[in-house]
N, C-alpha and C positions, 0 to 999 in steps of 0.2 A: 711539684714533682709529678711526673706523667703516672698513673697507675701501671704502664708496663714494665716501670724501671722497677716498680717492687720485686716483680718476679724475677729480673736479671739481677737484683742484688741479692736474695734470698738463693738463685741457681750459684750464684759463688760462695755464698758462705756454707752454702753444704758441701760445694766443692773442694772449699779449702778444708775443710773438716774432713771428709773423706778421702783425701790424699795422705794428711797429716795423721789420722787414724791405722792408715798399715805400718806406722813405727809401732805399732803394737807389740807385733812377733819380736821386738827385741827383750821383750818382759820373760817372755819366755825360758827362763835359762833356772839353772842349777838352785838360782834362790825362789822361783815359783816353786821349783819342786819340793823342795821343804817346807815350803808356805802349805804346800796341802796334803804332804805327809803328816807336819805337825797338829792342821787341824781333825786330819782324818782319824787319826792313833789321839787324842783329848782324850781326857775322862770330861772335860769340864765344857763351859760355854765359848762360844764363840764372841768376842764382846769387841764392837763394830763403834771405833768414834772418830769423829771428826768436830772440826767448826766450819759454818757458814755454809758455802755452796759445800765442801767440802764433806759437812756434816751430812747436809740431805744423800750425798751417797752413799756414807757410810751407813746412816739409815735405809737405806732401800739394798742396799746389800744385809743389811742383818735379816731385812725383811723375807727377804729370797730366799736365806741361808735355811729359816725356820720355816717357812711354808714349805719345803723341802725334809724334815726332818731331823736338820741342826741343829739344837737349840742356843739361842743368839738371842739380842738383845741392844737396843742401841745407846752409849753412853755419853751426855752431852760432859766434855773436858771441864765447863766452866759451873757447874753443877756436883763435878765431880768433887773441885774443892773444898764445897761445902758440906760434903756427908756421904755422896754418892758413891766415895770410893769402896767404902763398906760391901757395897753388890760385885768387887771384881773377889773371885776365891784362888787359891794357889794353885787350881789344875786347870783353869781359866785360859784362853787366848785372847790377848788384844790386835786386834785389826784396827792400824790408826792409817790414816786416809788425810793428808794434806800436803796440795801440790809445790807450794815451797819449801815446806816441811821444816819453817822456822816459824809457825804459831805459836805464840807466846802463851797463849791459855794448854800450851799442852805440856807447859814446863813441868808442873806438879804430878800430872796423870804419868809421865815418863821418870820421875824421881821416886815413887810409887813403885811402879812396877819393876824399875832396877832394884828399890830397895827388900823387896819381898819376892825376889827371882819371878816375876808370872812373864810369861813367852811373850813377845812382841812382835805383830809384824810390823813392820813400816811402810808408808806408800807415799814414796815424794819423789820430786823430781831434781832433786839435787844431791849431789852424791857427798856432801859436805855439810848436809843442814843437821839441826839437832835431831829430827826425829829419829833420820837414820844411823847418826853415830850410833844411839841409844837402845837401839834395837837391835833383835837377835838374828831375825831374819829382815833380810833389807831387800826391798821393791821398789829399784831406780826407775820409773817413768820417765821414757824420753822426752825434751823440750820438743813440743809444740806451737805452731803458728797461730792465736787467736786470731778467731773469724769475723770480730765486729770491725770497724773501723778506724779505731785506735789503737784496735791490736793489741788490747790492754787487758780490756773485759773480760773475766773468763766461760769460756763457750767451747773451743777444742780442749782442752784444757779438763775441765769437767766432764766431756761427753769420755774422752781415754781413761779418766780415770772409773768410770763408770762401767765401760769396755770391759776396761783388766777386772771389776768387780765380780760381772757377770759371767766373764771367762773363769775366774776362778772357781767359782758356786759348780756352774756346768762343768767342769773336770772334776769335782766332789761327789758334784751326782751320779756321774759315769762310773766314779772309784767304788762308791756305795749301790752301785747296781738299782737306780731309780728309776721307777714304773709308773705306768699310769695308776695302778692298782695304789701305790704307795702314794700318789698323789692325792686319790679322792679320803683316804686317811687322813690328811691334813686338811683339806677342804670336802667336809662334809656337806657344807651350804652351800648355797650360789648357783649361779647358771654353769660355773665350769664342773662342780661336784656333780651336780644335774644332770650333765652330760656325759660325764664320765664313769656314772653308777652303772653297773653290770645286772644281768637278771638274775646272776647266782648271789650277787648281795642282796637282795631282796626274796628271793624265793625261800618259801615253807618246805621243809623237809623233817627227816625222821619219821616221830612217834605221831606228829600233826596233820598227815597226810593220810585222807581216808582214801584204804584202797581196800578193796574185797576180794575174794576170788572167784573166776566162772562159777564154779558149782556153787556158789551160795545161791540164795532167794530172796527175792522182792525185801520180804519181811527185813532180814538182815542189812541189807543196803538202806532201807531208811532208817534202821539204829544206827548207824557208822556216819551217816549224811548227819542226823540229828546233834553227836557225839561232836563232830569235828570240824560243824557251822563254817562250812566253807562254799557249800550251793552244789556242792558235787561229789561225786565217787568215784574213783576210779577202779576197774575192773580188769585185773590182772590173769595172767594166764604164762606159767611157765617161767615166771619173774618180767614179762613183758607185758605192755599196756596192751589191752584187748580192744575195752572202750571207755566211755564213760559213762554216767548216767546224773544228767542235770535233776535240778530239784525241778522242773519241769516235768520230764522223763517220771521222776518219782512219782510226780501226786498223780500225773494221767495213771501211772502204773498200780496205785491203790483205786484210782476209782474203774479202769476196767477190767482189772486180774486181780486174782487171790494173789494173800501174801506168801505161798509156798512157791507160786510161779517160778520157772528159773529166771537170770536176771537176762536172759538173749531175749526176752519179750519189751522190753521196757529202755534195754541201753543202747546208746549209739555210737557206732563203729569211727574209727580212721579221726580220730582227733585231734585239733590243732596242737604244734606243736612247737615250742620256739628254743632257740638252742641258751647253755645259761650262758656264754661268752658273751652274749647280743647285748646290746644297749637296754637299758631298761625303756627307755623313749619307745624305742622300737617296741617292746611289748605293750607299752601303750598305744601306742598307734594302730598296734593289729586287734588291741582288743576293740578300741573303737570302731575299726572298720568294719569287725565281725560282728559288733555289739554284744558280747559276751563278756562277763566278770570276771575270768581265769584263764591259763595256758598252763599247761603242762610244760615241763621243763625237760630236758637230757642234754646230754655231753654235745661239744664239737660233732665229736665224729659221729654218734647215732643219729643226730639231727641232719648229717650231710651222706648218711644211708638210706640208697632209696628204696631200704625194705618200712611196710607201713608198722609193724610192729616194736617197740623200741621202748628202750629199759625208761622209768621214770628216775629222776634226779631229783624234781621237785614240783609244787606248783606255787607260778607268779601269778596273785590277786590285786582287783584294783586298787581294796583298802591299803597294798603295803606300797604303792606307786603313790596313792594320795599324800599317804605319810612322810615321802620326803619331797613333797611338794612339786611334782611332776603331773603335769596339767594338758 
């Protein structure tokens, strides 16, 4: 076989799947919408099963469901028989996921759940198979064309019901008003948590924040520096930053001025400033550029005021950027 035929056969099996893919919109109706009223209004879990190919989407749909804030789980049918049914509880939903929707391992799991009332959805493609008599709320999947070459295989088949998976999740999310904010909650780690950390989640604020005011002196600003070991002072005026004064700033300040000095001998004006909405990335990146350990923090809108004076929110240090592994 010539290596170019690979890619003419690979261009139609996507083809066929992407034609056979917009019977989607007919899922769409009256029983989607109780599909995720019912899980939306739960007290209980989400509980996601399938067998075989079938299974792995019901798992990656549980998967989704809880990185999202759901909480879900995935229940293998034939596992169930043996003890597992124990993990489903009465305010529970089952999401069962098979496309002929006559799996014989799902006989018990749907005698179960009839017999102890727990909600059922269903997702099959037949409007006469057990899963869907059995169920409360039923998810007819249109027949699809498989895309291998016996037409047997299942490949459109799996990717639809995957579709309807994922569409589901994404109108849950939209219902529950979900944010990026709500996402780094669930992913604390990783490169997308990483990305997604804000400098107001990491920034020092309140009683931790050594600020002084103009009329103090020398003396006092290195108690407050010593106090609140953070490398810096900030030097307020009117509830607004003035300047700062680095521990740099400091020790030149003890070795060529008395400690009653006022602090305009010693501190430096117009200081970096980064807003807290920003990426925390972003605050490391400009610490490195500047090569300095700290930024001061303020709002949106004070940080996109081009007066140079501007209220303090907080300050972001390198130690709390190391801390969640931002490099």
């Amino acid at each position: 076989m010539k290596k170019n035929i690979y890619i003419k056969i690979a261009k139609k099996a996507a083809a066929i799947q992407l034609s056979e893919l917009k019977k989607i919109n007919k899922v769409f109706n009256k029983s989607f919408i109780k599909a995720i009223d019912a899980i939306s209004k739960s007290k209980g879990k989400l509980i996601a099963a399938g067998v075989g190919k079938s299974g792995h989407i019901a798992r990656k749909i549980s998967s989704t469901c809880s990185s999202v804030g759901i909480p879900s789980f995935y229940l293998n049918p034939g596992e169930a028989n043996h003890g597992d049914l124990g993990q489903i509880e009465k305010n529970d939903i089952l999401l069962i996921f098979s496309y002929s929707g006559n799996t014989a391992e799902l006989t018990n799991l749907l005698k179960y759940a009839n017999r102890f009332d727990i909600k059922t959805i269903g997702v099959a493609s037949k409007k006469d198979s057990i899963l869907l008599k059995a169920s409360d709320i039923k998810i007819l999947l249109p027949s699809v064309k498989e895309a291998d070459p016996t037409k047997m295989v299942p490949t459109t088949s799996t990717t639809i019901s995957l579709l309807f998976g994922d569409c589901l999740a994404v109108v849950l999310m939209n219902k529950m008003r979900f944010s990026k904010e709500r996402f780094k909650v669930f992913h604390p780690g990783g490169n997308i948590g990483q990305t997604l950390l804000l400098v107001k989640d990491i920034m020092i604020t309140g009683n931790k924040l050594p600020q002084i005011n103009l009329n103090k002196n020398i003396y006092e600003a290195t108690k407050i520096m010593d106090k609140k070991k953070l490398g810096l002072v900030v030097v307020m005026h009117k509830k607004l930053v003035k300047a700062i004064i680095s521990d740099g700033d400091q020790r030149r300040g003890v070795k060529y001025y008395s400690k009653n000095d006022p602090l305009n001998k010693i501190m430096t004006p117009n200081p970096l400033f980064i807003s807290e909405s920003a990426p925390a990335s972003k605050a490391l990146a400009l610490m490195n550029e500047k090569k300095i350990t700290s930024l001061l923090v303020t709002s949106e809108k004070e940080y996109n005021n081009k007066k140079k004076a501007k209220k303090l929110n907080g300050i972001v240090h390198i130690h709390s950027l190391l801390q969640y592994g931002l490099k």
